[in-house]
C-alpha positions as CSV (number, residue, x, y, z in Angstrom):
1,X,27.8,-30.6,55.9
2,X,30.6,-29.9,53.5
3,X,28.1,-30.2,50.3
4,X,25.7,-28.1,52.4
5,X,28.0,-25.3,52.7
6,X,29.2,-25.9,49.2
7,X,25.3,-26.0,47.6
8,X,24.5,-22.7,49.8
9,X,27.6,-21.1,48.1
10,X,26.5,-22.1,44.3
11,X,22.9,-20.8,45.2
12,X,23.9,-17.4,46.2
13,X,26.5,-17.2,43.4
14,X,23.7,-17.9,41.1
15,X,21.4,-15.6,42.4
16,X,23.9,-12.5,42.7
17,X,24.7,-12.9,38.9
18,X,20.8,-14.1,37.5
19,X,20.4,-10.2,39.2
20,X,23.3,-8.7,37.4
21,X,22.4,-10.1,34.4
22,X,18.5,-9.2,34.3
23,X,19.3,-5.7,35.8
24,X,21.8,-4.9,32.9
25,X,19.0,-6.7,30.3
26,X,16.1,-4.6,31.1
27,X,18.0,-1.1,31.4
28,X,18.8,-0.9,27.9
29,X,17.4,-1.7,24.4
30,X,19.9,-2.2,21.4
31,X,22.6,0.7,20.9
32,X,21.9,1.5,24.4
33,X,18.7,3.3,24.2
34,X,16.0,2.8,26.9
35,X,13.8,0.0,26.7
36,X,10.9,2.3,28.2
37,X,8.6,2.3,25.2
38,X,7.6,5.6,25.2
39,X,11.2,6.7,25.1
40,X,12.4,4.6,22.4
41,X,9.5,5.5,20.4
42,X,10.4,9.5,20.8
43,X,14.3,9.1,20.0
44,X,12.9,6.7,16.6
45,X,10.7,9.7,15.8
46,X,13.6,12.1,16.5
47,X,16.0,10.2,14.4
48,X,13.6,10.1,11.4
49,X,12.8,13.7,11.8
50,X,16.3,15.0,11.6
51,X,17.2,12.6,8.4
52,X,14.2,14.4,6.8
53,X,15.0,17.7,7.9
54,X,19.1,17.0,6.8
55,X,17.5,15.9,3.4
56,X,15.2,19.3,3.1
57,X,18.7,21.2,3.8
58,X,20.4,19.6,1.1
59,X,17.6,20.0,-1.4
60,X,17.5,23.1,-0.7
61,X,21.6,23.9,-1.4
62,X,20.8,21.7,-4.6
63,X,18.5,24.9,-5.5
64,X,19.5,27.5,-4.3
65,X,23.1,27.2,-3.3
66,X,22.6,27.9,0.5
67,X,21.5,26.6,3.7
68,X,18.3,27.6,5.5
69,X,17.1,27.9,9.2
70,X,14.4,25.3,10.1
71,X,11.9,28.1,10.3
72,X,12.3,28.9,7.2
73,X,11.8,24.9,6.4
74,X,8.5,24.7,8.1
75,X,6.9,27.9,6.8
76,X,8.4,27.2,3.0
77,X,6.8,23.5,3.4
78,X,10.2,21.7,2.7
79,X,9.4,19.9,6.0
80,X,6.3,18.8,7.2
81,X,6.0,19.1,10.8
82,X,4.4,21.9,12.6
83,X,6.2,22.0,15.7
84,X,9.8,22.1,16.3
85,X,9.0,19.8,18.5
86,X,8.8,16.1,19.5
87,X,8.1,14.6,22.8
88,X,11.1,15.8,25.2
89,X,12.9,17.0,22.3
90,X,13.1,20.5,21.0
91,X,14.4,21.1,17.6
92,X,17.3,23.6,16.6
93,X,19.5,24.4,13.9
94,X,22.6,26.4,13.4
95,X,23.5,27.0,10.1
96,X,26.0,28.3,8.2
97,X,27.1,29.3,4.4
98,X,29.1,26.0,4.1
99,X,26.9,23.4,6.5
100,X,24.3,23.3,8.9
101,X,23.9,21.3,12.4
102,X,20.0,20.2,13.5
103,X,20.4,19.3,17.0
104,X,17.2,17.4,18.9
105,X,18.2,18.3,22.5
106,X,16.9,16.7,25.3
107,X,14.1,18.5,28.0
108,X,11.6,16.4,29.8
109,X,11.9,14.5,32.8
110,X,15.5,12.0,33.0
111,X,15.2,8.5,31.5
112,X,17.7,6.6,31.6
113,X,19.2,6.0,28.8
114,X,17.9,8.5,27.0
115,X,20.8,11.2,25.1
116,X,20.4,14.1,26.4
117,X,20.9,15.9,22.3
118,X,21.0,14.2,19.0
119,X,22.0,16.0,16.0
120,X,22.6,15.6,12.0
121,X,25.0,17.9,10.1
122,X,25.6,17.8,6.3
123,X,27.4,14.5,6.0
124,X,24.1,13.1,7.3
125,X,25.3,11.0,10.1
126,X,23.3,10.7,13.7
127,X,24.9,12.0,16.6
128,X,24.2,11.1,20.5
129,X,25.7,13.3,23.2
């Protein structure tokens, strides 16, 4: 009766933490972002669109010795997207005679996991808030 009691115990222990541990598993991808594949697709496209627009804001100081708005990115052709635009994520950018910010913030429906803004400034490093 004692190893009854005792083989119950194990079973449930087991149980409660094979739940923990495939909860915590399937809630998060690397660097916490979602594992929903739609969402990880949309923050990889966000992240590759603000490296490119960070490098069009620096090419453009190189020239000219300022910082543009991402309008005038798009309509000059520095950048080539159409839309400020990806997915959930609405492009913006505040800039400024000595740097810029591009910030991706975050509109559509709540994932988990999903940051609510990224953003790039001139030292070119990624952001999540």
């Amino acid at each position: 009766m004692k190893g009854l009691f005792g083989f119950a115990g194990l079973l449930i222990v087991l149980c409660v933490g094979f739940y923990f541990y495939f909860k915590e598993s399937t809630s998060f991808g690397p660097a916490g972002t979602p594992t929903n594949p739609r969402s990880a697709i949309d923050i990889t496209g966000v992240q590759n669109d603000l490296v490119a627009i960070a490098s069009a804001e620096r090419r453009r100081y190189a020239s000219d010795s300022h910082y543009v708005s991402l309008d005038d990115l798009i309509s000059n052709g520095d950048v080539s997207m159409r839309t400020k635009q990806r997915g959930p994520y609405q492009y913006s950018s505040d800039v400024s005679e000595n740097g810029f910010r591009i910030t991706a913030t975050y509109n559509g429906d709540p994932v988990e996991g999903a940051p609510r803004s990224i953003w790039i400034d001139e030292s070119m490093q990624l952001r999540r808030e």
